[in-house]
C-alpha positions in Angstrom: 41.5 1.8 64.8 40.4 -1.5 62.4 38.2 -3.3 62.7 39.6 -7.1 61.3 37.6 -9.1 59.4 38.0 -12.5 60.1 38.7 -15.0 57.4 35.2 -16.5 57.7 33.7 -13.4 57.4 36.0 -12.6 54.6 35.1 -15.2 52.8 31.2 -15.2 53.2 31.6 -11.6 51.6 34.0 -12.9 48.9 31.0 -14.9 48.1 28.2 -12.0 48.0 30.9 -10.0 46.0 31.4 -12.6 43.5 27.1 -12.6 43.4 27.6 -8.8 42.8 29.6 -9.0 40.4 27.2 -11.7 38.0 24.8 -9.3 38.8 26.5 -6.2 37.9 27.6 -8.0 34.6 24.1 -8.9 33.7 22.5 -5.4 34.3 25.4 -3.6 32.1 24.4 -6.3 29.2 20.8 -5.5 29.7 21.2 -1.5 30.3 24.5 -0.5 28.8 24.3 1.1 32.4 26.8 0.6 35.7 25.0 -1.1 38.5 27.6 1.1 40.7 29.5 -1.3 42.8 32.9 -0.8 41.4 34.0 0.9 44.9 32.7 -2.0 47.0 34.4 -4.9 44.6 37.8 -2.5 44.5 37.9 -2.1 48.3 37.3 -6.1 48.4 39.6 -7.3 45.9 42.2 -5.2 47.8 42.0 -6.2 50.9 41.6 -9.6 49.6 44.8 -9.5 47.4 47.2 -7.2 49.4 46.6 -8.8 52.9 44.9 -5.0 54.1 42.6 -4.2 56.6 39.1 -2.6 56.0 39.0 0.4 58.1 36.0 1.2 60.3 32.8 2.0 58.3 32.4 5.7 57.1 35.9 6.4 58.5 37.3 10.1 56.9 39.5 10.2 54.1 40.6 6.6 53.9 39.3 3.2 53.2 42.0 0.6 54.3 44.9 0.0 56.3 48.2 -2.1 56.0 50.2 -3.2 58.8 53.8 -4.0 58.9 55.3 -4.0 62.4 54.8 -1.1 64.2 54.0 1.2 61.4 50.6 1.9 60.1 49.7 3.0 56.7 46.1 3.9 55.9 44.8 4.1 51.9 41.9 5.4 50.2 40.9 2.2 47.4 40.2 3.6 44.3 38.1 1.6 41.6 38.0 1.6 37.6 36.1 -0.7 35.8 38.4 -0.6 32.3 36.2 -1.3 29.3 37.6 -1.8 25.9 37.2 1.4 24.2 36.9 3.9 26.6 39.7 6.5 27.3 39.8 9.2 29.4 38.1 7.4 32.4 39.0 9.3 35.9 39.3 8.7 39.2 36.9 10.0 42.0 37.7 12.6 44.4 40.5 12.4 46.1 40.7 14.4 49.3 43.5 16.6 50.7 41.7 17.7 53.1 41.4 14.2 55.0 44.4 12.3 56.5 45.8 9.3 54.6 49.0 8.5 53.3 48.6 6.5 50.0 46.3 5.5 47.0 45.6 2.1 45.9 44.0 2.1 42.3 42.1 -1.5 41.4 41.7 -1.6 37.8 38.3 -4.1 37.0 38.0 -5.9 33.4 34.7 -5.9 31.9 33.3 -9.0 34.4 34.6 -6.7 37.7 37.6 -9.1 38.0 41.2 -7.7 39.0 43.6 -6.6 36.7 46.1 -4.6 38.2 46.8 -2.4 41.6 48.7 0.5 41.6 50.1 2.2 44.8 50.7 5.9 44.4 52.0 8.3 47.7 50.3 11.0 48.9 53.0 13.3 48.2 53.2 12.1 44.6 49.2 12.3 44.2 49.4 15.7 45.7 52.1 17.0 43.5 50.2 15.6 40.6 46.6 17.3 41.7 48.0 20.9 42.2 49.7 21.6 39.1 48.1 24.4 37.5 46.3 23.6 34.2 43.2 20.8 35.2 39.4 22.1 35.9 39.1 18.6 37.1 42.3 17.9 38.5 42.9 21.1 40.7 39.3 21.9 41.6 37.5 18.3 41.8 40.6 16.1 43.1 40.1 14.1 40.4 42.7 12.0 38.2 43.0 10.4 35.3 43.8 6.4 35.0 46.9 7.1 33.0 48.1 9.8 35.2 47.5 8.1 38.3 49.5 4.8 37.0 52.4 7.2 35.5 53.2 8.7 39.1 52.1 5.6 40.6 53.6 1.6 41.2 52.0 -1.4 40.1 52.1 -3.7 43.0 49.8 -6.7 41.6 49.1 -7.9 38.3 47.0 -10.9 37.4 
């Protein structure tokens, strides 16, 4: 179902992460543009941080799986870089369609460094998605930060 990335291998791509990350930094400064990797350091720090596993490469609907004895709990990783300022930010889509059974939310400071992870269940994130009132919420999946960590459980703080 995983496929487990070794510690080695973790660490060689904590290393081109960390590269990404200078890089990202330095082409915002230059730009005032995203370099786009938010998804890629998110998914990274959270495997990283909350002892997951990646799941398989273009697997459907989620990005990540945690392991405790027998049971299996698979996550899609959601990514925000938080930039002073800025309000309003949302999530991307977040599919009902596809099977999972939580959300983890990385939030990113201004240098793609970990903040905070929220944890959020499907049946909360679901709840949250279909009441009436939200273009974006009901029709594009999508969230905002502050909703998502209001029906949601911060499970890591720096």
């Amino acid at each position: 179902m995983t496929e487990r990335v070794s510690a080695a291998d973790l660490e060689e791509v904590g290393t081109i992460i960390r590269s990404a990350k200078r890089l990202a930094n330095r082409y915002r400064t230059l730009t005032g543009r995203p370099l786009g990797i938010t998804g890629e350091v998110a998914e990274y720090e959270a495997v990283r941080l909350l002892g997951l596993e990646l799941a398989p490469v273009r697997q459907a609907g989620f990005d990540a799986v945690r392991k405790n004895g027998s049971t299996v709990e698979r996550f899609q990783v959601k990514g925000r870089c938080v930039l002073s300022g800025k309000t309003g930010q949302r999530l991307g889509k977040i599919d009902l369609e596809k099977d999972w059974d939580g959300v983890f939310l990385v939030l990113l400071d201004k240098v793609f460094e970990p903040t905070a992870i929220y944890e959020a269940r499907r049946e909360d994130i679901k709840e949250a998605l279909m009441r009436p009132g939200s273009k974006a919420r009901n029709e594009r999946g999508a969230l905002s930060v502050s909703k998502f960590k209001s029906i949601g459980k911060l499970i890591w703080e720096s």
